[in-house]
N, C-alpha and C positions, 0 to 999 in steps of 0.2 A: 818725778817719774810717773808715768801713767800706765797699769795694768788692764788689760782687759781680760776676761774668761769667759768663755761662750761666749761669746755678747751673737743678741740675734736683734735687729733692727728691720723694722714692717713702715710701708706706707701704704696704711689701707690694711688691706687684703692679700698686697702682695712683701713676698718676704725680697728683702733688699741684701740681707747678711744673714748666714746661720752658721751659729756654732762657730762666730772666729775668737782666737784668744792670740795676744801680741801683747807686747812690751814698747814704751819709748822711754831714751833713758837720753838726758845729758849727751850729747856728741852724735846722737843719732839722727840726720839731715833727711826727713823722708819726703819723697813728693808721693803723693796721693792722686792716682790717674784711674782712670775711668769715664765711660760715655757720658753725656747729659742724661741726670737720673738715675744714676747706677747707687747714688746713696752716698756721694762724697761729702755733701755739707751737711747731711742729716748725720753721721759719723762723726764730724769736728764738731757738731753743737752736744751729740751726747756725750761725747769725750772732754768737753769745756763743759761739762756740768749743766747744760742750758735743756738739756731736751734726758729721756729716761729712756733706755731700751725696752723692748718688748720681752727681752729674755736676759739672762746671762748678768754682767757686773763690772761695772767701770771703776777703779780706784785710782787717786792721785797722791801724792805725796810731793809737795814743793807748791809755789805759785806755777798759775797757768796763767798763759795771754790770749785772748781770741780775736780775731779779727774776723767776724761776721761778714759775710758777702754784703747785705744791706745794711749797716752798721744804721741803728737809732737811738740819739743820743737822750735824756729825759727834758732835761730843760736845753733850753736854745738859748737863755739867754746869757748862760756862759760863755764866759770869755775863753778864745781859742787855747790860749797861755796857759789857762788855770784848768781846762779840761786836760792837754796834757800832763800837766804838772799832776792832776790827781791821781796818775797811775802810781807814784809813790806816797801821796797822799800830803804833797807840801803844798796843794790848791788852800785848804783850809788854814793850815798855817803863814801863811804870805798874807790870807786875807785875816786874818787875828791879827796877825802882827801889824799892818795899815791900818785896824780899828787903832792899835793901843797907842801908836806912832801919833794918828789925831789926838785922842786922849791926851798926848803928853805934851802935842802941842800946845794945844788950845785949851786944857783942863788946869785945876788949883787945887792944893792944896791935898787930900788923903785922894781925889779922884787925879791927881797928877799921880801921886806916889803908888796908888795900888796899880796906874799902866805901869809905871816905868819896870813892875816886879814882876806882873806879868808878862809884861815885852822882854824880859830877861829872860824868862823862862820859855817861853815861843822861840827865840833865838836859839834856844841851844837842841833843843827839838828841830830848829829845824837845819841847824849844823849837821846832827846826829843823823838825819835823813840826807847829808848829802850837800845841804846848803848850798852856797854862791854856785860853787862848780855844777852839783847837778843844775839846777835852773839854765846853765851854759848849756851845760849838755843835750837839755833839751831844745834849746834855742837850734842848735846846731844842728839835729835830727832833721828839727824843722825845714829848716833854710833848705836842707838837702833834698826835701818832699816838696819843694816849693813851695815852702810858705815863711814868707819874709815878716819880718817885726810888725810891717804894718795891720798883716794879716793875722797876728798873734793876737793885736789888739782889739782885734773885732770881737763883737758877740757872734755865736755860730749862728744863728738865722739869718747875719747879713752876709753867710757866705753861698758858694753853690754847692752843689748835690758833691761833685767832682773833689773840692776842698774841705769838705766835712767829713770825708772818706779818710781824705791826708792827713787829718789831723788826729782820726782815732789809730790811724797806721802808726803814725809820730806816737802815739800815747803807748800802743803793745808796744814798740820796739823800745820805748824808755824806759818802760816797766821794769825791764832787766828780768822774764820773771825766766822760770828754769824751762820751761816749754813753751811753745809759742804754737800757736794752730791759728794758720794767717790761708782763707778762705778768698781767690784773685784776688793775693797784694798788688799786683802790677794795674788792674783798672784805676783808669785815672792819670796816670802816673806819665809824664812828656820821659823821653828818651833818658834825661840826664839821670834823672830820677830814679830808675830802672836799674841804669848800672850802679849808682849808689846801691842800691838797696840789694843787687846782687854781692856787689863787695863786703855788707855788713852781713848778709846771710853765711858768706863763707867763713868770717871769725868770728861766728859766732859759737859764745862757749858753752850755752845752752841746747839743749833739743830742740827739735820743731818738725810741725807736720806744715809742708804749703802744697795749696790747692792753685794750679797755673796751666793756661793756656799758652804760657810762653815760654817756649822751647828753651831758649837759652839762657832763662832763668834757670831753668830743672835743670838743664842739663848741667848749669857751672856748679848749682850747691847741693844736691843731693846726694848722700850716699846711700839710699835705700830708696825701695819702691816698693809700695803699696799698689797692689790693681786690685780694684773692684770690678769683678767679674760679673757684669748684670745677670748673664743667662745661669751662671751656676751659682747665683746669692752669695758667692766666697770672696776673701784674699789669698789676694798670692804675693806673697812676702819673696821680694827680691835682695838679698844681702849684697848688691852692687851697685854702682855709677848709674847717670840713663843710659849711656851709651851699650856699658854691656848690657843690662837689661832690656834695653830692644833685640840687641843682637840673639841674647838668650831664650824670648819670646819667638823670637824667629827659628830660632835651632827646636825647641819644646816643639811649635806646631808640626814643623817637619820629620820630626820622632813620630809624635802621635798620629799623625795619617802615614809614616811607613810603617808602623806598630801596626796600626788599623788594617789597610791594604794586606800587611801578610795574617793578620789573622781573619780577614775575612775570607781571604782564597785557602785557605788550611779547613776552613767551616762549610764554607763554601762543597769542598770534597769529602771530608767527613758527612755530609748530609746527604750526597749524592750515595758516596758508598750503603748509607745508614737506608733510601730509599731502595735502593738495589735487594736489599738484606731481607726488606719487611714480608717480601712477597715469600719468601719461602718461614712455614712457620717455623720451624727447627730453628733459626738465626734470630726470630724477632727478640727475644732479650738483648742480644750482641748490639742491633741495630739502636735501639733504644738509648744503651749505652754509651754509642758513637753520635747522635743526638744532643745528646748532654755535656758530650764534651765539647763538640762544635759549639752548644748555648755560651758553658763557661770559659771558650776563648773569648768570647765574644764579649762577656759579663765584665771579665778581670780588667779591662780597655781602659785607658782615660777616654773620657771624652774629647773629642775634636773639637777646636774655640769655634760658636756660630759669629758669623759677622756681627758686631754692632750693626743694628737698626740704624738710618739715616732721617728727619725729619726731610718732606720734600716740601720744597717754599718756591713756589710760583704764583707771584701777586696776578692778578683776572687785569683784562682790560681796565684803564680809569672808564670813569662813569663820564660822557659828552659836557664840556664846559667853555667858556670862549674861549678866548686869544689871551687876556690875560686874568687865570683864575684868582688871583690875592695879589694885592701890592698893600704898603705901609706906608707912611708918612712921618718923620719926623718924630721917632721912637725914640724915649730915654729913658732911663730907670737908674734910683739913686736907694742907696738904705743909710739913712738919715745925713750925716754928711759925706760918705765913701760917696763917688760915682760911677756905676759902671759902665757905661755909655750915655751916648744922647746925640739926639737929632741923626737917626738913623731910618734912610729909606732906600725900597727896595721893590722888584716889581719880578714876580713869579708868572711866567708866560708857561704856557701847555705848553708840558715836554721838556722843559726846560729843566736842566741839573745843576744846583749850584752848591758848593761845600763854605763852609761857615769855619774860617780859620782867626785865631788868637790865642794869648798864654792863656793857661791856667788863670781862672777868674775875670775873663776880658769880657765874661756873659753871654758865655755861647749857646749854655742851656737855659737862660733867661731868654733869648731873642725868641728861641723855637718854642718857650711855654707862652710867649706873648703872641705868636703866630696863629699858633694852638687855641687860644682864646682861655689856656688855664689860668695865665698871668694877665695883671692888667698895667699900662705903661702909664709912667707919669703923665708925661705928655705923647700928644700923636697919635695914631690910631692905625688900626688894619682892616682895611677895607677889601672886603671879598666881592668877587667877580662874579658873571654868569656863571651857574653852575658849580661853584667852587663845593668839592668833598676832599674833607683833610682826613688823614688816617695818620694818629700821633705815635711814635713808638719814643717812651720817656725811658731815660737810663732806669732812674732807679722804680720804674713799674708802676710807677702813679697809676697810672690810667687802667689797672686791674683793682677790683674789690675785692681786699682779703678775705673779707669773711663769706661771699659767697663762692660756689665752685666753679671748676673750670669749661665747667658747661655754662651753667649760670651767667658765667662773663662770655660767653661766644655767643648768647641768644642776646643778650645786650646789647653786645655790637653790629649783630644783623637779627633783629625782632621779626623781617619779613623772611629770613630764610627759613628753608625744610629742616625740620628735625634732625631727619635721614641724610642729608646733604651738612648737616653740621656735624653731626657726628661723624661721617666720612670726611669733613677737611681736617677734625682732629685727631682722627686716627691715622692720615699723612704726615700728623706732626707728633707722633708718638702717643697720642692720650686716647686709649683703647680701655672697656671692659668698667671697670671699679675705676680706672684713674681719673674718670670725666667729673667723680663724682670729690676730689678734695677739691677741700678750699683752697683756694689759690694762695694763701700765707704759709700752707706749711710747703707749697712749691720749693726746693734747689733753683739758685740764680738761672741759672740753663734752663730747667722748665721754664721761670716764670720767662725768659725771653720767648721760646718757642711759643707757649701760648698768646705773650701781647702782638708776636710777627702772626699769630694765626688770626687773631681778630683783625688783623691789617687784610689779611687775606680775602677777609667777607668783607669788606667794607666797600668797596669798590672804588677806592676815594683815587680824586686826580690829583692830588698836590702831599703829598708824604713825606713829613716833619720826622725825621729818623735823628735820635739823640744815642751814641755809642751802643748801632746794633748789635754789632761780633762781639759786644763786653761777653760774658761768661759761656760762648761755645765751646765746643771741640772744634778739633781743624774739619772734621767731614760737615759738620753744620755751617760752623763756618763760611766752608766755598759754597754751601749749596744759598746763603742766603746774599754772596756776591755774585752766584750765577742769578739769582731774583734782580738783583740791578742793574745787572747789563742787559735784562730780557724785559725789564719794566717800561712803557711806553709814556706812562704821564710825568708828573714834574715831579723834583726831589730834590728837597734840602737838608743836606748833610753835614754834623757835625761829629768828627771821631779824629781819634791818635791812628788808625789802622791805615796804613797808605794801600794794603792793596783793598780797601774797601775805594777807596779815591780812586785806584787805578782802575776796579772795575765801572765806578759810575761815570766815567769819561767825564768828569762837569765841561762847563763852558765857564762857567763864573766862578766867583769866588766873594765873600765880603766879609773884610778882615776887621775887627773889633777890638778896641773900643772901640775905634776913631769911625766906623761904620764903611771905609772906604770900600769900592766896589770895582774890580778888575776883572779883563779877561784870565779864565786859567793858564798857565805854563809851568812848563816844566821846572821854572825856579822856583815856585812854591811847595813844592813836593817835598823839601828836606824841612817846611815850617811844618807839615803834618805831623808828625811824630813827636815835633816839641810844641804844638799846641796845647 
């Protein structure tokens, strides 16, 4: 179970939470909503012990699981298998027990006999924790997250951003632990995936707090709602479904502005009478009176909810480039003996829209860091055009500097703009006052996106490399950033699960990976989108 009392949480200067106190107990299914920024992932990290509030007291009792929005693991050169495995902690025992297994092979005499009595003793250790079955059970998690045996057996640096996500997913949900705080599980994640992992959230026998833009996740497993109130620093703890709790948010505003409405015309008249009053002095105490009362109708009000703020994302003209700004030749890329493509080419003409489809791990976000110039290909190369300017947007946020701020990285990626003109495109994208001034690492997933799609924004670039934009929006950000790509004029290569991001960029093309092939778009590729 996890307590919290007062808890007050600050970024910066500005207060995100004051004075909330809540409980999560076993059986409790919460989705956690709120605008980009309102303080949802800064809430799950100090609630997973990862971060300290500014006020107030978090307490836990049981194991907790956290699934960080940018999940970083220590070493990479762990094996997929054994990083799940160590959420029970049988990674280290499986690898004790393969040391003492060689020992008993290939060792004599007291260096035979002292494995064979410590491999006795590892074995029942690792009975105790579950043995044969869990190791299945894991396996099984896996398979469901898409990730097959072969991918188990990888070290995690041969895999992508996309499947090192899946596999720390695969790790909290093996944990078994009593709460789970899973920050967009569904990023990454092809169709099948999705409803797995909604079927496992509905029996599940533990608590959990999940963070989602995806409706029909929240909608099937939730039994409570948490809203983070940006403009009033609060929650509002909903003891219902999503469905009622929309419905009830909608009844609540309707209350409060007819509440409102009839106490402003009661004050309204009480103030009128009260001015009537003043002029004759015999009445001025009475009027006074009628003054204050008209204030404390007014006082006693809830507040009326203000709109969430909207980031506005309109990319500028591309910068003038030829006919064809980037083409490739003959691109592969292997991690040591895995392949994940090769001999892949491809020719990026101004204006041109093409979407980059394949499973999970086919190297969709390798092709566009090779594009990018972050990645370098085995063989083959990428040859840019007249004029060619790339504007990269990387899933998980490379192309931001943690450690400096969100100013600091908007003058980066336009050194010749105005001050005054950079600060007005990031106050279109929400980062006003003190907020220009964090570092970009302690950003929520939704900031750090608005801010890399703002530095897209100055950039003027004609050829725009976009790796899973809409990952961590709200639905208003969201369409405002597929209204940017039906109104963008220069070229764009897209890789994402989101079809109506596909439907908004109309592509023409399409080049499906491994195998590099390259086709006209149609409408039968449209159902590979989602299980890409």
């Amino acid at each position: 179970m996890i307590s919290a009392n007062a808890l007050e949480l600050r970024a910066g200067a500005r207060v995100l939470i004051e004075s909330a106190s809540f409980r999560i107990a076993p059986g409790d299914r919460i989705g956690l909503v709120g605008r980009n920024g309102a303080g949802k992932t800064t809430l799950t990290k100090v609630l997973a012990g990862e971060g300290l509030p500014a006020g107030g007291s978090v307490t836990s009792s049981g194991e907790v699981g956290y699934l960080p929005q940018d999940p970083r693991t220590g070493d990479l050169d762990v094996l997929a298998r054994d990083r799940i495995l160590s959420a029970r902690g049988l990674d280290t025992v499986l690898r004790k027990m393969r040391e003492n297994e060689e020992r008993m092979a290939n060792g004599q005499g007291a260096t035979r006999d002292n494995a064979m009595k410590k491999y006795a003793r590892l074995e029942t250790e690792f009975l105790t924790k579950g043995g044969y079955a869990a190791e299945a059970e894991a396996a099984t998690i896996a398979a469901a997250l898409g990730l097959p045996d072969r991918i188990l057996g990888q070290p995690l640096h041969t895999l992508s951003g996309g499947q090192r996500r899946r596999v720390e997913l695969a790790r909290i949900l093996f944990s078994d632990a009593d709460i789970l705080l899973l920050d967009e599980p569904t990023n990454h994640l092809d169709a099948d995936s999705i409803v797995w992992l909604r079927d496992f959230l509905k029996t599940y026998k533990g608590g959990f707090i999940v963070i989602s833009h995806d409706v029909d996740l929240v909608e099937t497993v939730v039994n409570k709602v948490f809203y983070l109130d940006a403009n009033r620093a609060a929650i509002d703890i909903y003891n219902m479904g999503w469905k009622q709790y929309q419905q009830q948010r909608e009844d609540d505003e309707k209350r409060r502005k007819r509440e409102r409405a009839n106490a402003e015309k009661k004050a309204a008249t009480l103030n009128a009478q009260a001015d009537k009053m003043r002029a004759k002095a015999t009445k001025t105490v009475a009027a006074q009176n009628m003054a204050r009362r008209a204030e404390k109708l007014l006082s006693g009000l809830e507040q009326a909810r203000v709109s969430d703020k909207v980031a506005k994302l309109r990319f500028p003209d591309p910068a003038p480039c030829g006919k064809t700004p980037m083409t490739a030749a003959g691109l592969s890329k292997s991690y040591g003996s895995l392949e994940i493509f090769t001999d892949v080419d491809l020719a990026i003409d101004r204006g041109s829209k093409v979407v980059v489809l394949g499973l999970n791990g086919a190297g969709k976000t390798t092709l566009l860091r090779m594009l990018a110039g972050v990645e370098k290909p085995d063989t083959g190369e990428v040859i840019p055009g007249h004029g060619l300017k790339i504007g990269y947007y990387a899933q998980e946020h490379e192309t931001l500097d943690p450690e400096r701020s969100v100013l600091e990285n908007m003058r980066s990626a336009a050194p010749d703009t105005d001050l005054v003109q950079i600060r007005k495109i990031l106050g279109s994208f929400l980062f006003s006052g003190d907020d220009v001034d964090k570092p970009a690492g302690v950003l929520s997933g939704g900031e750090k996106t608005r801010l890399a799609l703002a530095t897209l924004v100055v950039s003027s670039a004609n050829v725009l490399l976009l790796d899973e934009p809409t990952n961590n929006l709200d639905p208003a950000s969201r369409e405002e950033i597929l209204g940017a790509l039906r109104s963008f004029t220069g070229a764009v290569v897209l890789v994402t699960h989101d079809e109506g991001a596909v439907e908004a960029l109309q592509p023409e093309r399409i080049i499906l990976l491994p195998d590099g092939v390259e086709d006209l778009w149609s409408p039968a590729y449209h159902d590979l989108v989602s299980l890409a």
